[in-house]
N, C-alpha and C positions, 0 to 999 in steps of 0.2 A: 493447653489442649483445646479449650473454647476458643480463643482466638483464634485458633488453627481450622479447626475443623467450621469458623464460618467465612473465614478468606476462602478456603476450598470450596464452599456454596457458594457462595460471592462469583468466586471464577470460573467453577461449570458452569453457573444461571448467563453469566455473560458470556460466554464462548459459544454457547447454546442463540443465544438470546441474536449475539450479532451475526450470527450464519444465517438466521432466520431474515433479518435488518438485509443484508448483503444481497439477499436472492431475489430482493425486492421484482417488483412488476417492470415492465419491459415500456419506456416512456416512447411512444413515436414521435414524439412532438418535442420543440425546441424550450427549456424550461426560462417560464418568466424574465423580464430583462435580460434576456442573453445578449440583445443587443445594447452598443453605447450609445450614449446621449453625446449631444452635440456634433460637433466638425470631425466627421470620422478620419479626416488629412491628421489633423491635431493630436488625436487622439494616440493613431498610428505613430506620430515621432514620439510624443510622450510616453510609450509603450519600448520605443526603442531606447530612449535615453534613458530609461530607466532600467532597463534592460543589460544597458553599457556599465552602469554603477552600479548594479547590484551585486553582493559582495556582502553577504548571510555574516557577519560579525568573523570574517577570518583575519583577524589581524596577526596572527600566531605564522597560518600560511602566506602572506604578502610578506612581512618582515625576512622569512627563514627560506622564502622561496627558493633559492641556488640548495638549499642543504636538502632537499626533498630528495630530488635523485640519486645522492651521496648514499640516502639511508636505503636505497632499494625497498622502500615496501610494496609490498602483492600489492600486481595490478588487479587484482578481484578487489581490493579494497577501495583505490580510487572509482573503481566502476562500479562498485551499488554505492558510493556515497553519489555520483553520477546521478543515479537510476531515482536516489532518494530526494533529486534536484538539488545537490549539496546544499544543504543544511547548516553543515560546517564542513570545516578545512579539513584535512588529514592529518596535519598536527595537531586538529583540538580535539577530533575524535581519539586521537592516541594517547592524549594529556586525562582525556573525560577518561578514558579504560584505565589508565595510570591511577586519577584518583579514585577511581570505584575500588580496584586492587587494595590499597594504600586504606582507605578509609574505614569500608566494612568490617574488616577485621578489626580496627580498632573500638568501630560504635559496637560491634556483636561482644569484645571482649569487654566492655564498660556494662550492655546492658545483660550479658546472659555468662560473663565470666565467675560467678556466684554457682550457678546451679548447673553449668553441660562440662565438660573437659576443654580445656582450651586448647587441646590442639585440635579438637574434633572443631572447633568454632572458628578459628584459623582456617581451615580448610577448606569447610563449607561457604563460609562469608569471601572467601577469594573466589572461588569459584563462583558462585554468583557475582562476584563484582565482573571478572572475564564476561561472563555470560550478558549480564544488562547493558552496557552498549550495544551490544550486537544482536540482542532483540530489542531496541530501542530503531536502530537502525531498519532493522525488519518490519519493524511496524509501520515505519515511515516509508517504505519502497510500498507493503502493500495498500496501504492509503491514498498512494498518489497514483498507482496503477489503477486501482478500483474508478477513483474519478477520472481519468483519462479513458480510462474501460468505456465508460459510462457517455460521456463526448462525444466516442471517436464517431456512430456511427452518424450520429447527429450533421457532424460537421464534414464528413465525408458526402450527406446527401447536399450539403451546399455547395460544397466543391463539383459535384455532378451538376448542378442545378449553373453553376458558372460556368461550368467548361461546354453545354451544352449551348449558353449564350451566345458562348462564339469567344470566350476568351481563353487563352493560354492558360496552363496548368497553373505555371507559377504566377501568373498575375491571378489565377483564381484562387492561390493562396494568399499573396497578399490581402485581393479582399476578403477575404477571410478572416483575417488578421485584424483588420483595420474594423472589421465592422463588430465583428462581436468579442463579447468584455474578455476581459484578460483573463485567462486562466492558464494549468499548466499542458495544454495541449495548445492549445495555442501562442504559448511561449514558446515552444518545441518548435510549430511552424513556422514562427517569424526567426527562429535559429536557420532554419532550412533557406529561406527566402534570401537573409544575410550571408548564405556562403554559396549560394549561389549568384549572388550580386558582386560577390570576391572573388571569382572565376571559377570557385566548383561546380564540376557538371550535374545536374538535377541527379544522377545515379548516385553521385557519391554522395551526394549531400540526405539526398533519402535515406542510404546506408549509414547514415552519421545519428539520423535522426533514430531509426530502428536499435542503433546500437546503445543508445540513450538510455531510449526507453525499456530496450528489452521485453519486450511484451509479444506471447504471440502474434494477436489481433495485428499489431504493427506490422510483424515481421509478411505477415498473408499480406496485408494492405502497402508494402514498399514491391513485395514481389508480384504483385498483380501486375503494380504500375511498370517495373522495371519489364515483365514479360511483354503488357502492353505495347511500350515503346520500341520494345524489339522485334515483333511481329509485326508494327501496323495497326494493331486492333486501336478501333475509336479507346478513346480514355473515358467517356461517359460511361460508357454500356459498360466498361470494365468495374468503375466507382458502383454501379448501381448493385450490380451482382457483389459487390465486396460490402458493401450496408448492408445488403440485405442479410449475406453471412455472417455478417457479426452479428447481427440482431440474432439470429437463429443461434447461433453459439452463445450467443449470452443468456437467451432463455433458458434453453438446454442448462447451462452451468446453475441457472437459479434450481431449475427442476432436481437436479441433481443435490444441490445445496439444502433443501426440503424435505428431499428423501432422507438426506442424513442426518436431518435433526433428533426423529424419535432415538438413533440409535446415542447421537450422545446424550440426549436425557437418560439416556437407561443408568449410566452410573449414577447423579445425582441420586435418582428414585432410589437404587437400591441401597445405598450406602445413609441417604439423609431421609428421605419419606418412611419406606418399608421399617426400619426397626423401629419408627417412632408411632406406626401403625398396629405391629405386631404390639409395643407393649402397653397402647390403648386398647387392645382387642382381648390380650391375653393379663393384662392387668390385675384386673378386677378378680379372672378365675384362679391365679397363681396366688394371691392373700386370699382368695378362701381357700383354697385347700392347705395354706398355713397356719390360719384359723379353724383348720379341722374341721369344716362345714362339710368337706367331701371326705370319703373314709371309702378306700377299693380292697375291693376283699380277694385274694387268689386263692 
């Protein structure tokens, strides 16, 4: 029951803790080395070729590739392992679920088949095993969204800043690409850049990237461009107004995020502070009146 109830404080203080972390201040400026060192030509292939081999430890999916389709799994699954910039394959995510299934129930029945019911332990230990992939996976789509979050408007004001130059959109992605460090939004746009170097038309290929990433902010920032290009409107003036509204939506989200911090303190407080208050408070008066020191007369 002590272990229990301080994992429980343990994970309010930090659910609390990283809302707070999250809502962080609103950076207008480009954060330290963002840019590469050296031959940004060099850099850009070396970004691509590594780009081409990279391949997150799936040797499960490469091997069994033909039997994927056979097995019909929801397309929701390939598309947030997508979204989590596959991490792993879909057969090792399915293998990882399989052994968390398989496993918990056997370490829960080794360490707590003594003291609960074993089928109550069986139940609950599967059920959590189902469950921890797929908040593990959760947790990995909201981490990569958060820093892409974080990026985008950054890198949206250099693509303003290049198209305003006098260069093409997608040559203002490439250098984009090419100049600053490799991260996951700018793996995205050098995704873009290559299918449209493949004969996709900048629409689709935007729509490829949105569909990725899935993230509002994205989806405002492909439909800007896509409306731009269909009207006319300059693509600068459009980038400039689409920064600026992220930046404004991302404040807002932290504002928001701040507000609702006191309310999740409130269960901690009440459940872990307040009785440990009360019986500091009330302590002392409850053994004297056990001690017969107080005597009420009616």
């Amino acid at each position: 029951m002590l272990y229990a109830i301080v994992l429980l404080l343990a994970t309010s203080v930090y659910f609390a803790l990283s809302g707070l972390t999250n809502a962080g201040a609103d950076k207008m400026h480009l954060p330290q080395k963002a840019f590469i060192d050296g031959n940004p030509d060099e850099n850009l292939a070396r970004m691509e070729s590594k780009e081409r081999r990279r391949q997150p430890w799936m040797p499960l999916s490469k091997r069994y590739k033909k039997i994927i389709p056979r097995l019909r799994l929801p397309f929701r699954l390939k598309h947030r392992l997508i979204k989590a910039g596959s991490p792993v394959g879909i057969l090792e995510f399915l293998l990882f679920e399989a052994l968390a299934v398989l496993s918990l129930p056997v370490i829960s029945l080794i360490l707590l088949g003594d003291k609960l019911a074993k089928a109550n332990i069986v139940f609950i230990s599967a059920v959590i095993g189902v469950l921890l992939p797929v908040l593990w996976l959760n947790a990995k789509i909201r981490k990569r969204q958060h820093r892409m979050r974080r990026e985008l408007p950054n890198v949206i004001d250099l693509l303003n800043l290049c198209v305003s130059g006098g260069l093409d959109f997608m040559l203002s992605v490439q250098r984009v690409v090419r100049d600053l460090k490799r991260s996951e939004l700018t793996e995205e746009l050098a995704e873009v850049y290559r299918e449209t170097q493949m004969g996709a038309s900048r629409k689709e290929a935007l729509k490829n990237f949105a569909w990725r990433v899935d993230m509002p902010e994205v989806y405002s920032f492909v439909r800007t461009l896509t409306q731009a290009d269909r009207m006319g409107t300059p693509i600068a003036e459009a980038l400039k107004i689409q920064s600026d509204e992220i930046r404004v939506r991302r404040f807002q989200r932290g504002e928001a995020m701040a507000l609702k911090a006191p309310i999740k303190l409130l269960f901690p407080l009440f459940v872990f502070i307040l009785p440990v208050v009360l019986v500091i408070v009330t302590g002392p008066i409850f053994l004297d009146f056990i001690r017969g020191k107080y005597q009420f007369s009616f």
